[in-house]
C-alpha positions in Angstrom: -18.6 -3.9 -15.2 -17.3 -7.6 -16.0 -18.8 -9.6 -12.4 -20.6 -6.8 -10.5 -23.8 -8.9 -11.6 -23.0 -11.7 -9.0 -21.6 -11.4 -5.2 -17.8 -11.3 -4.7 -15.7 -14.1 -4.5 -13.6 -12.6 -2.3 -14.6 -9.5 0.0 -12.0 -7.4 2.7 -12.4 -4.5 4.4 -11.0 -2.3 1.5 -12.0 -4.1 -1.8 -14.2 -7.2 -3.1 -12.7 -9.4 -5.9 -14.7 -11.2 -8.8 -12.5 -14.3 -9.6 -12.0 -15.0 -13.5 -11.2 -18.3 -15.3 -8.1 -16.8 -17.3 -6.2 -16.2 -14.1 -7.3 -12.5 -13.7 -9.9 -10.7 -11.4 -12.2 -7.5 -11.2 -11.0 -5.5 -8.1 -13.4 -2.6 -6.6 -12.0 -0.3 -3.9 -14.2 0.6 -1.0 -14.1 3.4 0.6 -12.9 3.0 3.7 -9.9 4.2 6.1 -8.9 2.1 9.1 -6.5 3.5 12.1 -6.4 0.7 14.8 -4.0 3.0 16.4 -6.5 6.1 16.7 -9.2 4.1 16.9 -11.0 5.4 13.7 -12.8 3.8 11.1 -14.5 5.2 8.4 -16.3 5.4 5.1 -15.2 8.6 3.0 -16.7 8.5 -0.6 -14.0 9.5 -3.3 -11.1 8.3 -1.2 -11.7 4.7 -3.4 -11.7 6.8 -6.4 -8.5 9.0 -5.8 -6.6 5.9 -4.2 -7.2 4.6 -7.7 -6.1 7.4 -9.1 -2.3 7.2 -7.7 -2.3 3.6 -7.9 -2.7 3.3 -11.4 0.1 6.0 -11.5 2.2 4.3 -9.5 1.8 0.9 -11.3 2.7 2.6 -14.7 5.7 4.0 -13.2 7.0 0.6 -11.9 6.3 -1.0 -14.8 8.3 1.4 -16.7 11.0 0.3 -14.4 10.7 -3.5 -14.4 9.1 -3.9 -11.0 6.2 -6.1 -11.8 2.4 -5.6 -10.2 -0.7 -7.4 -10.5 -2.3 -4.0 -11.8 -3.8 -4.5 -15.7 -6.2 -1.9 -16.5 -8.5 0.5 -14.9 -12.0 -0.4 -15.4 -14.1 2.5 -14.2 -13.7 4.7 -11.4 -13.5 2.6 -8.6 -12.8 -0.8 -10.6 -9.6 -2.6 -12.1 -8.5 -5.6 -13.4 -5.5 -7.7 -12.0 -3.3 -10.9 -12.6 -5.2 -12.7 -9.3 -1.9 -14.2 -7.3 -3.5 -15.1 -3.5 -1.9 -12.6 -1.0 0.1 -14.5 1.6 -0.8 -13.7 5.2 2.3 -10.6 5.7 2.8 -7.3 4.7 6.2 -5.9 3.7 7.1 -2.3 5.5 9.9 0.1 4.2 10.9 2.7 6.8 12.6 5.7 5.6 12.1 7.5 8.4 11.4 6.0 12.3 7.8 6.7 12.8 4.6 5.2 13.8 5.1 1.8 14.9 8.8 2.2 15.3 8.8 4.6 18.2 5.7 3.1 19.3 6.5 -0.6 19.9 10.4 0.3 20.2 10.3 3.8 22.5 13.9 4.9 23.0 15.2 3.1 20.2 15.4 5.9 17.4 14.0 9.4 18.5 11.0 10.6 16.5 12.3 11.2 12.8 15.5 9.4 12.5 16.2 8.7 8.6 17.2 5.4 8.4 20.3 4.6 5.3 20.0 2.3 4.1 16.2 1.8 4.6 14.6 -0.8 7.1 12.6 -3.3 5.9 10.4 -5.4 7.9 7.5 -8.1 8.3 4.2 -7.7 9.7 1.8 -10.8 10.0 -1.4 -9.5 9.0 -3.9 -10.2 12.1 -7.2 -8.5 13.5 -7.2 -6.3 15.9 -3.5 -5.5 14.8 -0.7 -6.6 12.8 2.2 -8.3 14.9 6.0 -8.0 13.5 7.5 -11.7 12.6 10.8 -12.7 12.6 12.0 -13.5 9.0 12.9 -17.1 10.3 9.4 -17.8 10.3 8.7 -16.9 7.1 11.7 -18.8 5.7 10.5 -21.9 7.7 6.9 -21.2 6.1 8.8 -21.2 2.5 9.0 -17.5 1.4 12.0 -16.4 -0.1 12.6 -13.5 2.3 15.7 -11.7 -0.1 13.7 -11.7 -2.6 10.5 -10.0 -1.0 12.9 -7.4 0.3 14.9 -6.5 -2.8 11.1 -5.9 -4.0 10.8 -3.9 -1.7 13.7 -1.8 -1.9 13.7 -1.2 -5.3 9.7 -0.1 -5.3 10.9 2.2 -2.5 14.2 3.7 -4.5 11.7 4.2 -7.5 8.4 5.7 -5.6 11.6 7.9 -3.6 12.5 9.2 -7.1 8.9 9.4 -8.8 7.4 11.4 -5.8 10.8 13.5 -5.5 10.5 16.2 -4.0 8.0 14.8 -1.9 9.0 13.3 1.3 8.3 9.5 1.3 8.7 8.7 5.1 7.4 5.0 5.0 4.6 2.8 3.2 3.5 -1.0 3.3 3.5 -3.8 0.3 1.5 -7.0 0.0 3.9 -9.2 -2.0 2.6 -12.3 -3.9 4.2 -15.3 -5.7 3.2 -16.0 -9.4 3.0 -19.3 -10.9 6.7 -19.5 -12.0 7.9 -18.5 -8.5 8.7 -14.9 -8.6 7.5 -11.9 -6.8 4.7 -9.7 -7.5 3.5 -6.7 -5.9 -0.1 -7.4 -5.3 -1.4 -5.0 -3.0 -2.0 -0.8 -4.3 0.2 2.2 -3.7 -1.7 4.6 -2.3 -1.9 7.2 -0.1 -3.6 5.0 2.4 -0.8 2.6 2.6 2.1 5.4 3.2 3.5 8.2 4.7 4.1 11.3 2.2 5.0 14.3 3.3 5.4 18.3 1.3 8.3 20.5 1.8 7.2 21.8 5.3 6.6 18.6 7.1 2.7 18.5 6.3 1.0 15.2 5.8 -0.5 14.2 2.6 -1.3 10.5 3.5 -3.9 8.6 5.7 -1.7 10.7 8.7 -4.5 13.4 7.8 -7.4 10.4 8.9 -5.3 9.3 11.6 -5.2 12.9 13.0 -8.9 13.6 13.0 -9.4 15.5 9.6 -12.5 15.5 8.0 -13.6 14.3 5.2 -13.2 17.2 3.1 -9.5 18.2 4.1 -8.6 14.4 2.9 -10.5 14.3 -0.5 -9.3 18.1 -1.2 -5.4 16.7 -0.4 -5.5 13.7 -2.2 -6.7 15.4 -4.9 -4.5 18.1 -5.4 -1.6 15.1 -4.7 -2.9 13.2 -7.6 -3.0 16.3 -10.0 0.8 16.9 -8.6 2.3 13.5 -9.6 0.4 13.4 -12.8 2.1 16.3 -14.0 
C-alpha cells in the first residue's frame, strides 16, 4: 500500500492520512468507536473494515446523484484513496428525528422521537472532550458559505433517506470541505459510526449498539448483515 512505508502525515483518532503530491491521499480506518456520552472507547477489529464497506457504497451512490465526495478508490481492506481537501474545524448534523443530543442539551423541547419536516440541520464545532453547537453567524464571520454546506447536506440526507429506504435513517453527521475552486465536498465517511439507522421494529443498526454496551460480536455480526442488505 502506496505510503504505509513512512509515518502518517496526518493521524486522528479514527484514520491516519499519507499526503500525495497530485493533491490526493492514502486514508486507513482505525478501528475504533468513541461515545463521550457513555463514556466508551474502544478498539473493535473489523468495524474499520465494514465501515469501509458502506462507505464506499454510499460514495457510489452519491456520485451517481451528483453529490460530490472526496472518496476515489478503495485500496485494500481498510485503505482508500481521496481528493485531500483539509477538513474545517465543524461537523454538519441532519436530524430526522429528535434524539441524542437534541433531548439531551434541549430537555422539553421535542419529546423523545419527534420527526422533524423538513429536517434540522445544525453545526457542531469539533472540540475534545465534546463537540459544542455554534451559531451559523460565526461560521459566516469565519467565511463559510453556511447555505451551501446545508443544501449538502440536505440533499446527502434526501439521497441516503431513499438508498437505505426502508430503513429508518434517524440522524447522521458530515464533515464538509472546500475544494480549490470554492465548492463543497463531503470529506468525511458515511458509515454506521457516524449515524443513526434503525430496521422496521425500532432496533439499532448503528454505533447506538456501542453506545448501549454491546459487544463486540453483536456489532461486527450487525454491520455485517447491514452491509450485505444495502449491497443487494
Amino acid at each position: 500500500m502506496a505510503g504505509i512505508d513512512r509515518q502518517p502525515d496526518i493521524e486522528g483518532r479514527s484514520k491516519r492520512l499519507w499526503l500525495h503530491d497530485d493533491g490526493t491521499c492514502d486514508i486507513e480506518l482505525i478501528p475504533s468507536l468513541r461515545s463521550y456520552t457513555y463514556d466508551r472507547d474502544e478498539m473493535i477489529p473489523q468495524t474499520a473494515r465494514l465501515r469501509l464497506d458502506f462507505y464506499e457504497l454510499a460514495a457510489a451512490r452519491l456520485a451517481e446523484k451528483g453529490v460530490r465526495t472526496v472518496f476515489l478508490e478503495r485500496l485494500g481492506d481498510i485503505f482508500y484513496r481521496a481528493s485531500y481537501i483539509p477538513a474545517p474545524p465543524f461537523e454538519v448534523i441532519v436530524k430526522n428525528i429528535a434524539t441524542g443530543s437534541t433531548t439531551r442539551k434541549y430537555p422539553g423541547l421535542f419529546p423523545e422521537g419527534h420527526r422533524f419536516n423538513p429536517p434540522v440541520v445544525k453545526f457542531d464545532y469539533r472540540i475534545d472532550p465534546e463537540d459544542q453547537p455554534i451559531g451559523e453567524d460565526y461560521l459566516r464571520a469565519a467565511g463559510t458559505d453556511v447555505e451551501a454546506f446545508r443544501e449538502v447536506a440536505l440533499e446527502t440526507n434526501a439521497l441516503l433517506r431513499s438508498w437505505l429506504a426502508p430503513l429508518d435513517l434517524w440522524d447522521f453527521c458530515l464533515v464538509i470541505g472546500v475544494d480549490g475552486e470554492g465548492r463543497p465536498v463531503v470529506n468525511s465517511e458515511i458509515s454506521p459510526d457516524c449515524m443513526r439507522l434503525r430496521d422496521d421494529v425500532g432496533n439499532p443498526l448503528d454505533k447506538d449498539l456501542f453506545r448501549q454496551g454491546a459487544d463486540p460480536a453483536t456489532i461486527i455480526s450487525t454491520w455485517t448483515d447491514l452491509v450485505r442488505r444495502v449491497r443487494g
